[in-house]
C-alpha atoms as an extended CHARMM CRD file, in Angstrom:
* protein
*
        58  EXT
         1         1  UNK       CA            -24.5850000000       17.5800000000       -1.9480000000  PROA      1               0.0000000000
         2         2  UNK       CA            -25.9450000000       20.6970000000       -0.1670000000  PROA      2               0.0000000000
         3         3  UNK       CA            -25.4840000000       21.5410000000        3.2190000000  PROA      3               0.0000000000
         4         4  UNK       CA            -21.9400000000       19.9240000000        3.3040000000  PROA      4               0.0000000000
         5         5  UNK       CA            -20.4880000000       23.6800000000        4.4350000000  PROA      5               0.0000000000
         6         6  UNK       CA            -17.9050000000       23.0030000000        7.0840000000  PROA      6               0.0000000000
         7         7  UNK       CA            -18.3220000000       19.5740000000        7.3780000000  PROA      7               0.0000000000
         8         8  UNK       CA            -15.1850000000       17.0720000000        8.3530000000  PROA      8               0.0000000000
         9         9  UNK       CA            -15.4600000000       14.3910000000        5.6770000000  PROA      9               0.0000000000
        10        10  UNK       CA            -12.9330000000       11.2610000000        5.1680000000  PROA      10              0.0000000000
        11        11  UNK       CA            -12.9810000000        9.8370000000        2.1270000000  PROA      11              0.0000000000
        12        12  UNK       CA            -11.5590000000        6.4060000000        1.6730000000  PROA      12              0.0000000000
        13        13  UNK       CA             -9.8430000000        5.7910000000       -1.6340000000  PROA      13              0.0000000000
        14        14  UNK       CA             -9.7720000000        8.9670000000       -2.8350000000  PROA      14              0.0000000000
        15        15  UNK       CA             -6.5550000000        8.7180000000       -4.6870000000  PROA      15              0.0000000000
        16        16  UNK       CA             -7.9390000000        8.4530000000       -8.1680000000  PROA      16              0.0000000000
        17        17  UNK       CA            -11.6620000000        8.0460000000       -9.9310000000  PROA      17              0.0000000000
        18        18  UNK       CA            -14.9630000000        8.3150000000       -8.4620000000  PROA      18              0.0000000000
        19        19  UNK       CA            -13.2570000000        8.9650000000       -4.6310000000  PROA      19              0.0000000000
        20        20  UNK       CA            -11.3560000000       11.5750000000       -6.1400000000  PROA      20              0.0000000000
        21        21  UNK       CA            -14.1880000000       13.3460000000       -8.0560000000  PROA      21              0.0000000000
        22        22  UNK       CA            -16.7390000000       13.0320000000       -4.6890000000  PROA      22              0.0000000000
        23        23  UNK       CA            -13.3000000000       14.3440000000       -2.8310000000  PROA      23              0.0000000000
        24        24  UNK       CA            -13.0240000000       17.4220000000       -5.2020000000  PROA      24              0.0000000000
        25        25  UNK       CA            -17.0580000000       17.6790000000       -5.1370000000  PROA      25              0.0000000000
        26        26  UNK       CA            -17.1630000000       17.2880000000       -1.2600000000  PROA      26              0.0000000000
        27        27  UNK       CA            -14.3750000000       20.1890000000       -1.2060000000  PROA      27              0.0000000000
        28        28  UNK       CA            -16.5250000000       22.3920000000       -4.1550000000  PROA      28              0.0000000000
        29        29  UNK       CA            -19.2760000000       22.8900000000       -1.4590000000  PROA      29              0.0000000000
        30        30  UNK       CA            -17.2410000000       23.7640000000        1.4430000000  PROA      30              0.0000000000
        31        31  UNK       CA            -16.3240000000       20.8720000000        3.4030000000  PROA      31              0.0000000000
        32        32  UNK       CA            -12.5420000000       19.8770000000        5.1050000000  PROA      32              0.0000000000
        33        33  UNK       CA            -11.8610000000       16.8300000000        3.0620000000  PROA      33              0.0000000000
        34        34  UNK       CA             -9.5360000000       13.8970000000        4.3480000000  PROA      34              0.0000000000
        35        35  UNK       CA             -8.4820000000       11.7390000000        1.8660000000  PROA      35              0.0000000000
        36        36  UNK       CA             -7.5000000000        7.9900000000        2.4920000000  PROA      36              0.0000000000
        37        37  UNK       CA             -5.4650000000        5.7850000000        0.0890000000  PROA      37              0.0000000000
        38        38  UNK       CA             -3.0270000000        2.6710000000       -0.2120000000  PROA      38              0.0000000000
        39        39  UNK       CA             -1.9820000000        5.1740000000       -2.8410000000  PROA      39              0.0000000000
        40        40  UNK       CA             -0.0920000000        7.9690000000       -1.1030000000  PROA      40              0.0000000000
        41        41  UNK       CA              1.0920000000        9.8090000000       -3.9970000000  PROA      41              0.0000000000
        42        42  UNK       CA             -2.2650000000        9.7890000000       -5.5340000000  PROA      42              0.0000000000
        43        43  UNK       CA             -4.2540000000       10.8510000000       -2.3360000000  PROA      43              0.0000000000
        44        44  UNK       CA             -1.6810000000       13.3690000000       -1.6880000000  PROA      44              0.0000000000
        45        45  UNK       CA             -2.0660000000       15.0270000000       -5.8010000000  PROA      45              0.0000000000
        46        46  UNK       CA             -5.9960000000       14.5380000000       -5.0090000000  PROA      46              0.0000000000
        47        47  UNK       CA             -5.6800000000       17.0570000000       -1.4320000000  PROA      47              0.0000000000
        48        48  UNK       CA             -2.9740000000       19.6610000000       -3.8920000000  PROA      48              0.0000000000
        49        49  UNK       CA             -5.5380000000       20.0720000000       -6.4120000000  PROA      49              0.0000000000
        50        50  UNK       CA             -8.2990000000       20.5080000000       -4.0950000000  PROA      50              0.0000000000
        51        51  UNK       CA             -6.2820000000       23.1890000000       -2.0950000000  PROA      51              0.0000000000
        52        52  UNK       CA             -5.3640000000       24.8050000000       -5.0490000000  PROA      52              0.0000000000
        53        53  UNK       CA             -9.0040000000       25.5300000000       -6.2890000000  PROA      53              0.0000000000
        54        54  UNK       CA             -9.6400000000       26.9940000000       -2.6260000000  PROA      54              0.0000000000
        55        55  UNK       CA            -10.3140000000       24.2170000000       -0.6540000000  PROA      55              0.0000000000
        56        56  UNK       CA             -9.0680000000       22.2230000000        2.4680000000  PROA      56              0.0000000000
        57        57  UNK       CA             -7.8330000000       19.2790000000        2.1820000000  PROA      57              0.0000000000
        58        58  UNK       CA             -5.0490000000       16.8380000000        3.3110000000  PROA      58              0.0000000000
């Protein structure tokens, strides 16, 4: 996943498992992450622990 540096990335179901972990990866190399869910509360938990390691996410 190199050369994802300022990249605008949506990830749909990103709530929990493997979207979550390619969210938090996609966010470990640089890029804004938007995270999609039918699970709000779990998208939303995925974007607070991205932004607090550093990252950008909502």
């Amino acid at each position: 996943m190199r050369g994802l540096a300022n990249q605008s990335i949506v990830v749909c179901g990103g709530a929990t498992g493997i979207g979550a972990a390619t969210a938090e990866r996609l966010a470990e190399e640089g890029s804004r992450v938007l995270i999609g869910d039918v699970n709000a509360a779990g998208a939303e938990a995925t974007a607070k622990r991205i932004t607090a390691a550093g990252g950008t996410a909502v």
